[in-house]
N, C-alpha and C positions, 0 to 999 in steps of 0.2 A: 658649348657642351650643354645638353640639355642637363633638366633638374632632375635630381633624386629624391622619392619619397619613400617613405618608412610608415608604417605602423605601430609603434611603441604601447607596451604593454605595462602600465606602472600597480602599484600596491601598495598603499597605506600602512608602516608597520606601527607597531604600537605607540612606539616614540615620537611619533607623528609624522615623518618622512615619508616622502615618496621613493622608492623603488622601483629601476626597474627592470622589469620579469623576466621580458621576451621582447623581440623583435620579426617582425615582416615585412617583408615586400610589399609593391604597392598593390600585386593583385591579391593577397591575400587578406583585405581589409575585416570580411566577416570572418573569418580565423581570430584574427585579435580580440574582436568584440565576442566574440565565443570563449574563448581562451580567458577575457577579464571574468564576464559571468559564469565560469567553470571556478576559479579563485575564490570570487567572494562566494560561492555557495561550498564549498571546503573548507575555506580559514576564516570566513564571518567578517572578513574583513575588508573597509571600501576598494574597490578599483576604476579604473577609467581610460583611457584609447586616444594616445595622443598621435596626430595626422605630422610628421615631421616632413618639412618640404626644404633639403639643400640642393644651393646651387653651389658646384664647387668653381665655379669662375670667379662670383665676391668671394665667397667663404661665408656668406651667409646663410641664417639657418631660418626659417619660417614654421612656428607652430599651430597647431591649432586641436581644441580638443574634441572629438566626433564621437566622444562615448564615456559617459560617465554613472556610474553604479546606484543603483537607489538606494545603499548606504551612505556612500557622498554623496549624493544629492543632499540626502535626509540632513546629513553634517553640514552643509554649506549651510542648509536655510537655518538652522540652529546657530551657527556662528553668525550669521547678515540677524539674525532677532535679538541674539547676545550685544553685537554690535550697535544696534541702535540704528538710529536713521544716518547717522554719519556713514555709516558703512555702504549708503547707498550708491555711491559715484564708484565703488569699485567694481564693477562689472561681476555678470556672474560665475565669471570662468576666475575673476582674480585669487580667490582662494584654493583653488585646487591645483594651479600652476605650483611647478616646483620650483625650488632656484635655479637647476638646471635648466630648464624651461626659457627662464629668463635671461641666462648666459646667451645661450643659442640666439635669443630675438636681434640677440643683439652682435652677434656675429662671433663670438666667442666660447670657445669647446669648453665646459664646464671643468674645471680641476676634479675629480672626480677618486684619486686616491695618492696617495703621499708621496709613490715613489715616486708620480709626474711634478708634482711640486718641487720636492728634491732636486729631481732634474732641471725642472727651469733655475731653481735657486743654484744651482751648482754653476752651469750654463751665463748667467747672469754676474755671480760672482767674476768668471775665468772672464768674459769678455772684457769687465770694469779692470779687472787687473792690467790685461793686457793694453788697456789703454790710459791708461795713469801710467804703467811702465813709460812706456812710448814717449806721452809727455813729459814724465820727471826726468826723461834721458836727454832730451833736447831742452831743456828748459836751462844747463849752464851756458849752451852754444849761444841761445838766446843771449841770454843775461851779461854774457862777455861778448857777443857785437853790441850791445845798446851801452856796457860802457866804456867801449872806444869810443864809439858814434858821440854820444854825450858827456864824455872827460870823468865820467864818475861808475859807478855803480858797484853794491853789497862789497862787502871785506870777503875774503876766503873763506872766516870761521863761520858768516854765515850763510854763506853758498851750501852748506848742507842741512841747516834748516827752511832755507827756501826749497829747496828740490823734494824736502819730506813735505812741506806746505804742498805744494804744487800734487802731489802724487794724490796725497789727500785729497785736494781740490778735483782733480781728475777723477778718481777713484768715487768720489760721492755723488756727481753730474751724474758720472755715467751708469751706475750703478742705477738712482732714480730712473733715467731716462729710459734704459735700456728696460728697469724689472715693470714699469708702466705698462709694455706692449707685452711681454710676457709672463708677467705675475700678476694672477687675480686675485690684486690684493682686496678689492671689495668680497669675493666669496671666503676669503682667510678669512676676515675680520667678522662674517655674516655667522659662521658656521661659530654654534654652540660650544663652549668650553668645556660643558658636563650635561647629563642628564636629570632633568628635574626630579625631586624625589617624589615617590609615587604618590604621595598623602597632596602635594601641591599638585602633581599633573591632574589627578582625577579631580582637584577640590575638594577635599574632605580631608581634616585630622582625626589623628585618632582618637581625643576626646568628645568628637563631635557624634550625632547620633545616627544611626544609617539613613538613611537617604537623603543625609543634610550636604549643604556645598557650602563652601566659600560665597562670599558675596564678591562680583566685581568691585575694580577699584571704582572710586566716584569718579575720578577725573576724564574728558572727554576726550574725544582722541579721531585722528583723520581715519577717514573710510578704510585707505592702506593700512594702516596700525592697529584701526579695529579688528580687519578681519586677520592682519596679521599674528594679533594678541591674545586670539581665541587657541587653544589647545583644544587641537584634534581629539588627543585622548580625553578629556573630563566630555567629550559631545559624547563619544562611543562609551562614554561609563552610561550617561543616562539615556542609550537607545539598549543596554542589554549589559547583564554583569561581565567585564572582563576579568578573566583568571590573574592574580595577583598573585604571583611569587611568597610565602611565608617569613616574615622576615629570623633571621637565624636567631635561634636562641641562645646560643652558648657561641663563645669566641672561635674565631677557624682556630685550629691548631695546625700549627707546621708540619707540614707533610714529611720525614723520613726522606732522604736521599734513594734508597735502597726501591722503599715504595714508588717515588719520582720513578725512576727509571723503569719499574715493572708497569706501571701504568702507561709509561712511551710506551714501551715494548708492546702492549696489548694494542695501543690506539693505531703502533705500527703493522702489526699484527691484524687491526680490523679493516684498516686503509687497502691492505696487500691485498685480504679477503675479498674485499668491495672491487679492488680494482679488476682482481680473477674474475668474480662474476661477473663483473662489466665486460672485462675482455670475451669471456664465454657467449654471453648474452649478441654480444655483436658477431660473434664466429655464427652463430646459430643465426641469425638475421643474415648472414651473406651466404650461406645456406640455403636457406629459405630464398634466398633473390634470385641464388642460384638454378634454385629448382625450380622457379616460377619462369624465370629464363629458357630453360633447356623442356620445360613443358609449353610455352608457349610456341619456341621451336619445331617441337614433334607436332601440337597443332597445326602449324605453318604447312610443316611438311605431309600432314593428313588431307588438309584442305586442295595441297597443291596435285594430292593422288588424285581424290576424289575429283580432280575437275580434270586430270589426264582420261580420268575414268568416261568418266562422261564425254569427251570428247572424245572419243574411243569409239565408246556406244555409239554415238550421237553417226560417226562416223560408218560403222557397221551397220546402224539400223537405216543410214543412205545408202548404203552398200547393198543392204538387203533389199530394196525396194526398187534399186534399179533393175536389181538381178530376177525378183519377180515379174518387174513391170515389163523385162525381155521374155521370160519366160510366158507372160500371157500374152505376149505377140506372136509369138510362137507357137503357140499353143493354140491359138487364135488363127493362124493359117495353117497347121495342122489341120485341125477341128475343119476345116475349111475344106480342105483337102481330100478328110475322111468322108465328109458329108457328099461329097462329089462321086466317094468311091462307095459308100455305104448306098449312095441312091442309087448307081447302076448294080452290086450286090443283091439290096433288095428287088432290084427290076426282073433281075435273071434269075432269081429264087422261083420255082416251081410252088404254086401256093398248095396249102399241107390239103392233103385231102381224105387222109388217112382216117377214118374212126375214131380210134385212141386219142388222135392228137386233135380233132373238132372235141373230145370229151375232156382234153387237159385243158385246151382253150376256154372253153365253157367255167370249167373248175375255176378258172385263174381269172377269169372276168369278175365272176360270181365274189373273190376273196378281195379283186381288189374294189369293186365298187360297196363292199362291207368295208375294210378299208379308210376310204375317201369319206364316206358318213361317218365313221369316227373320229376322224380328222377334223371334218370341219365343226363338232360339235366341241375339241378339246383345243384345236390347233387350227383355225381358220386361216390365218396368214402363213407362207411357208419360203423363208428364204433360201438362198442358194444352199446353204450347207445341211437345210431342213432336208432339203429333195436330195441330196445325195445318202442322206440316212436312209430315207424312205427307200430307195434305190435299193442300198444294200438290206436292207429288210426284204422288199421283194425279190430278192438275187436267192436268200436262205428259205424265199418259200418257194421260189422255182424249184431248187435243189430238191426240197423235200416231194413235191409235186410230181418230179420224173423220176424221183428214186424207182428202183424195182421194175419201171416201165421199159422192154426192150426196142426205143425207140432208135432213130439214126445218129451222129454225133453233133450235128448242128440243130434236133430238132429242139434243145434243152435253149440253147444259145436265143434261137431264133424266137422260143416262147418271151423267153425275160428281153428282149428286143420290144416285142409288141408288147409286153404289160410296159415296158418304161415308154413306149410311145405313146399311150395312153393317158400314163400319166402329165403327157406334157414336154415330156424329154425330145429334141431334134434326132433324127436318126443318127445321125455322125457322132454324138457323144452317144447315145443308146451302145453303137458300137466301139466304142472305145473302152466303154467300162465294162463292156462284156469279157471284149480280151484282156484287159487291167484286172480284173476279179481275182487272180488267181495272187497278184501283189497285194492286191489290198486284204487279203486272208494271214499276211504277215501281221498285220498292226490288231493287238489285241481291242482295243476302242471299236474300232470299222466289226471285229468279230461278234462283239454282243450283239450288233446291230442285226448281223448275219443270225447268230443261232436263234436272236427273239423270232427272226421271219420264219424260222422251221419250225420252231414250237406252233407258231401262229397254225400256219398249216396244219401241222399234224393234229391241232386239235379239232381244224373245221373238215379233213378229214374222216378224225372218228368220231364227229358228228355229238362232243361233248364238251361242255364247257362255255368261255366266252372268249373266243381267240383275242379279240380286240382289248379287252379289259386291261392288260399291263400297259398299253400305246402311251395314255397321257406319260405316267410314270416316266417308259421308257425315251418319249421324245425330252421330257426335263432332265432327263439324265444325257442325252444326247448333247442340250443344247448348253448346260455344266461347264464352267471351262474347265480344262484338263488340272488339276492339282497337281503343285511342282513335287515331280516324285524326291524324297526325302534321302539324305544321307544313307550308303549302307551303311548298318551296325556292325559291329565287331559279331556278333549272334546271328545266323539268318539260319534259317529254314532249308532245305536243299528238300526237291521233291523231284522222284522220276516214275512215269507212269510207263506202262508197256500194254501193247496189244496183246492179248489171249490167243494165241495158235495164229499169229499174223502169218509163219512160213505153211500151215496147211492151207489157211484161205486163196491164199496166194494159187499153191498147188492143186488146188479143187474148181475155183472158181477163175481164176485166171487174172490176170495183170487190172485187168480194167476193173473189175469186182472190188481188185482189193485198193485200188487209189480210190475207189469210190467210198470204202469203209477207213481209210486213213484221210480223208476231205473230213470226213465226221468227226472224227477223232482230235484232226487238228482244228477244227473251229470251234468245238465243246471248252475244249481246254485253253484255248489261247482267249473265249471269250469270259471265263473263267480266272485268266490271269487277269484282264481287263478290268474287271473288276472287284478284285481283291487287295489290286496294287503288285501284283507278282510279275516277273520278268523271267521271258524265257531266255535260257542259256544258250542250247543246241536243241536241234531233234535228232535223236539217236536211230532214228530210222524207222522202228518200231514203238515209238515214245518221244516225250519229249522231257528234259531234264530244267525244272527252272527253280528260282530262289522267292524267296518270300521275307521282309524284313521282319514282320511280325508273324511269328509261329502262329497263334493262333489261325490267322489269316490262312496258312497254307492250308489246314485243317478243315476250315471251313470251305474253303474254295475247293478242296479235292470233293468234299461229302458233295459239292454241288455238281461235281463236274461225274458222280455216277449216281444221281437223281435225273443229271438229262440223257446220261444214257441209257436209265432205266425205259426215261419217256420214249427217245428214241426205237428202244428194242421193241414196244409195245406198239408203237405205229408202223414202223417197218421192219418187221421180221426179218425179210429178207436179206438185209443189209445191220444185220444183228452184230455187236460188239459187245464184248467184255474187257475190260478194262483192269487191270494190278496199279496198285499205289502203295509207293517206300518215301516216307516221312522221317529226317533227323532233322535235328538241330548241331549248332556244334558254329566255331570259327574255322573257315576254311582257306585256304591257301587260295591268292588270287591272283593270274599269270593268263599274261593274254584274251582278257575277257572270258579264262573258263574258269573254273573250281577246281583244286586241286586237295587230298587230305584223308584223311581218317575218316573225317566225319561225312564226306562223298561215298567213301566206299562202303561206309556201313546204311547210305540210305538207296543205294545200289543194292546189297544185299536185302535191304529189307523189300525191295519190289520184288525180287526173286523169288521169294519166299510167299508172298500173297498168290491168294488165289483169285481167280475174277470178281470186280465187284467187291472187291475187300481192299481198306485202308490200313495200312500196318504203320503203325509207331512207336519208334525207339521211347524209353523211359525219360529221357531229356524232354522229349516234345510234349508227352502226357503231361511232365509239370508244369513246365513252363506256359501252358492251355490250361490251369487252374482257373478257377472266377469265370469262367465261359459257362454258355451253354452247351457243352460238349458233352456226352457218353463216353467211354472207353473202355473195352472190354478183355479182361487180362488172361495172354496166350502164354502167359509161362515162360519158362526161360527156354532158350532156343542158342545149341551152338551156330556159326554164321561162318561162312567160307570164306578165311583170311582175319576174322578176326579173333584175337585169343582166348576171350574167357565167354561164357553165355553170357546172354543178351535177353532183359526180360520185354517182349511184345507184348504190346498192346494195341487193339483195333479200332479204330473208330466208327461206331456207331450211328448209321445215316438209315438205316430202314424203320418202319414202326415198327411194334413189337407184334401186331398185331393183321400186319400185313405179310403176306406169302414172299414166301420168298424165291425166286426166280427159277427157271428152269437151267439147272448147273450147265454148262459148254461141254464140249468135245473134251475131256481130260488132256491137255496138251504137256506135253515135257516143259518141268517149270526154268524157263529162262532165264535171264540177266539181263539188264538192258545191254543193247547191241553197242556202247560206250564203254562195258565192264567186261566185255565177254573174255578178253585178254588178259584181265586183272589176278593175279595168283593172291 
């Protein structure tokens, strides 16, 4: 069986003993020497680290001391100078060993408190009885076969002083023999009868003067007896005053019975108290282990989400890359495909010969090789998703290029073909995106792209300004990654705009006039969400209805979206729109990816109520657009159809004050959006 060791933790008390404190393990060696120097810097008083090594196969105990305090240090060399030279053969560890110490070396568990002595001495007694019985009982059997055997032996009367002889005799062998192995009669005898009185431990009588001592005795004495005959305590009086108890002045008086027992009663009283708090203290600590447990726990089980998670992703984002890496093989013989069918297309195309269209050509050369010199002075390198920007940028300036012009239905298609040939584009994608244009007018992002290209236009058109000047801007904004749109709030915005007399355009102009003035319409406004962060809901036919998290946004974004219609009316007349906008705020009912509510139907009414070119705002929106740079201009209160009490409007302010203000529309019957028109 291997050995065990300990790290024992002793303490010098006043009386000069060793105590000891605490005990550890063998790993926790530097705890104990921690744990001594924590002590002596508390109670001022020496400590030191004894290495105990049993083997329980002998019973033996091996010590040794691996840490000793610079108080007893300081007390050793004091006692070894006290001692003299004879003290020198005692080693320097012989004064600081205890007597327990010394039991152990030698393979014997130190007596260490009375009741264990009792026990052996009780132990010791019963064994010696029982065996002196044993003998005084066979000791006549004896004594009467030796004499037959021998013709003689003891008379009767004293056959019972022999067998009391004999018990004795028994009784006292065994009693020695037996209390030898277990009674330390050497530590009985070692251990002090009384404690020295204080005037002799320290050295010093009362008559004597402060800081006089006793003189050692003259006579010499072995190294053992030297350092044994040193008191601890008079070394610790002269490294530092120890506290000395006052001796009493007046005789104790006997305590009262009555007293006696209220003073149990309190110390009983303080014990209960001590032991409450101990028992609390410890509930609170399994508590505490508890919770440290069941959080450690839920950490476990966080960690073990977070890596389903990720394995998840890890999985879908292979998921996803297959399913793209199919899709561009696909699309790749697609593209393939198209180019086969786009070449003979273009083969069998009649080249334009027309007037108008050698003059739209012309136009559309002329903007993109302005253009391309912008480009490479802002944007010299142009990756894949670069050219598809550009793409749709030149798609919104074709648009604006053949507006108003009554040319044939492919002659618009077949211009933005040759400007994206130009720029580099293969004819099979040229055509591909020509027919996809009409999808990619869904996505608000793809639409700024589109309305920047009409602005562009329309201003190298009217032949003012610097079309190209917003390009940088607008490609850093392009190349931006998209920001993760945000939580909706419980508040959002609800905006519905409406076309100005869409049903007479319709009936004047005809089917194709008016898709050509609803193309305008939807790319103004969806380019508009795109960049405000707003989301379209529906298009209600004649409008579109979308949300806005932040109200101010919706505001801003409407003022923009009739600033480019203004532009628009004034480049192309012909293709002239006026536009209504109904602005609330409010929490709305959410079902099916639509809006549902009060606060729907009073921003329904409020478009109804605008007239072209006019932004109308519930009182809600006005405040909650405080701290902006916004105008708002107050229409008064207004009753509202369907809703109960007046409603005070107010308009939002988007023109200078100083600039003219448009030429009014056709006065048309004021509508509702075509979403509300059933609404009572």
């Amino acid at each position: 069986m291997a050995s065990m060791t300990h790290y024992e933790v002793y303490l010098m008390e006043l009386r000069g003993d060793w105590s000891l404190q605490q005990r550890y393990v063998s790993s926790e060696r530097q705890e104990a020497i921690d744990e001594a120097k924590r002590l002596e810097a508390e109670l001022n008083l020496p400590t030191k680290v004894v290495r105990e090594l049993f083997n329980p196969q002998s019973g033996m105990a091996e010590e040794q001391v691996v840490y000793i305090s610079p108080k007893a240090r300081e007390l050793r060399e004091r006692a070894m100078r006290r001692a003299g030279p004879h003290a020198a053969g005692g080693g320097p560890d012989s004064w600081v060993s205890s007597r327990g110490e010394k039991a152990k070396a030698k393979g014997k568990a130190p007596a260490t408190s009375l009741s264990d002595l009792m026990a052996r001495m009780i132990l010791v007694v019963t064994a010696s009885l029982i065996l002196a019985g044993i003998g005084g009982w066979l000791a006549p059997s004896l004594l009467s076969a030796l004499s037959l055997t021998t013709g003689g032996g003891p008379a009767s009367g004293n056959m019972r002083g022999v067998m009391v002889g004999v018990f004795l005799f028994l009784f006292t062998v065994s009693f020695l023999v037996i209390g030898r192995k277990l009674i330390p009669y050497a530590e009985i005898l070692s251990r002090p009868k009384k404690t020295k009185p204080i005037e002799e431990a320290i050295g010093q009588r009362p008559d004597m003067a402060p800081g006089a001592h006793l003189a050692p005795p003259p006579k010499a004495a072995t190294s053992e007896e030297a350092l044994s005959s040193i008191d601890p305590v008079a070394l610790m009086e002269d490294m530092g005053p120890i506290p000395v108890p006052p001796p009493p002045t007046e005789p104790e008086q006997k305590i009262p019975a009555a007293q006696s027992r209220k003073a149990r009663k309190k110390a009983a009283e303080a014990r209960a108290a001590e032991e409450e708090a101990e028992r609390r203290r410890r509930e609170n600590q399994d508590f505490q282990e508890h919770d440290a447990r069941e959080m450690a726990a839920r950490e476990k089980e966080k960690r073990a989400k977070e890596a389903e998670a990720r394995k998840a992703a890890e999985k879908e984002a292979e998921d996803k890359a297959a399913a793209e890496k199919e899709a561009e093989e696909k699309a790749a013989e697609q593209a393939k495909a198209a180019e086969t069918l786009a070449a003979e297309d273009i083969a069998s195309e009649p080249p334009a010969s027309s007037p108008e269209q050698d003059r739209l050509r012309l136009t559309a050369l002329s903007f993109l090789g302005e253009m391309v010199a912008a480009l490479k002075v802002s944007h010299p390198q142009l990756d894949v998703y670069d050219r598809f920007g550009i793409n749709l940028f030149l798609a919104g300036a074709c648009e604006t290029l053949v507006a108003g012009n009554d040319l044939s239905g492919s002659a618009k298609p077949a211009l933005l073909r040759e400007m994206l040939g130009v720029m580099g584009t293969r004819p099979a994608l040229a055509l591909m995106f020509s027919d996809k244009l009409d999808e990619y007018l869904m996505e608000p992002r793809y639409m700024q792209m589109l309305q920047a290209g009409r602005q562009a236009m329309g201003m190298k058109l009217a032949g003012g300004g610097e079309p190209f000047a917003p390009l940088p801007q607008l490609m850093a904004d392009w190349r931006a990654p998209q920001a993760a749109r945000p939580a909706t709030a419980s508040t959002v915005a609800i905006v519905f705009t409406d076309m100005v007399g869409s049903t007479d355009i319709n009936a004047r102009f005809g089917d194709r006039h008016s898709h050509e003035i609803t193309r305008v319409h939807n790319a103004i406004v969806r380019a508009a969400l795109g960049r405000f962060d707003g989301r379209e809901v529906k298009h209600t036919g004649d409008g579109i209805m979308a949300t806005f998290p932040v109200v101010s946004q919706a505001v801003e974004a409407m003022i923009e979206v009739q600033k480019a219609l203004a532009e628009h009316n004034r480049i192309a007349p012909d293709l002239r729109l006026d536009l209504r906008v109904g602005i609330n705020a409010g929490e709305p009912l959410v079902d099916e990816n639509d809006y549902h509510g009060l606060s729907v139907t009073l921003a329904a009414r409020l478009c109804a109520q605008a007239q072209g070119g006019e932004v109308l705002c519930s009182g809600v929106v006005r405040d909650l657009a405080q701290g902006k740079d916004l105008t708002f201009r107050d229409r008064g209160q207004v009753m509202l159809k369907g809703i109960g009490e007046p409603q005070r409007l107010f308009e939002a302010v988007w023109r200078d004050a100083d600039a003219p203000s448009p030429p009014p529309p056709p006065p048309p019957p004021a509508e509702e959006p075509a979403a509300f028109k059933e609404t009572p």
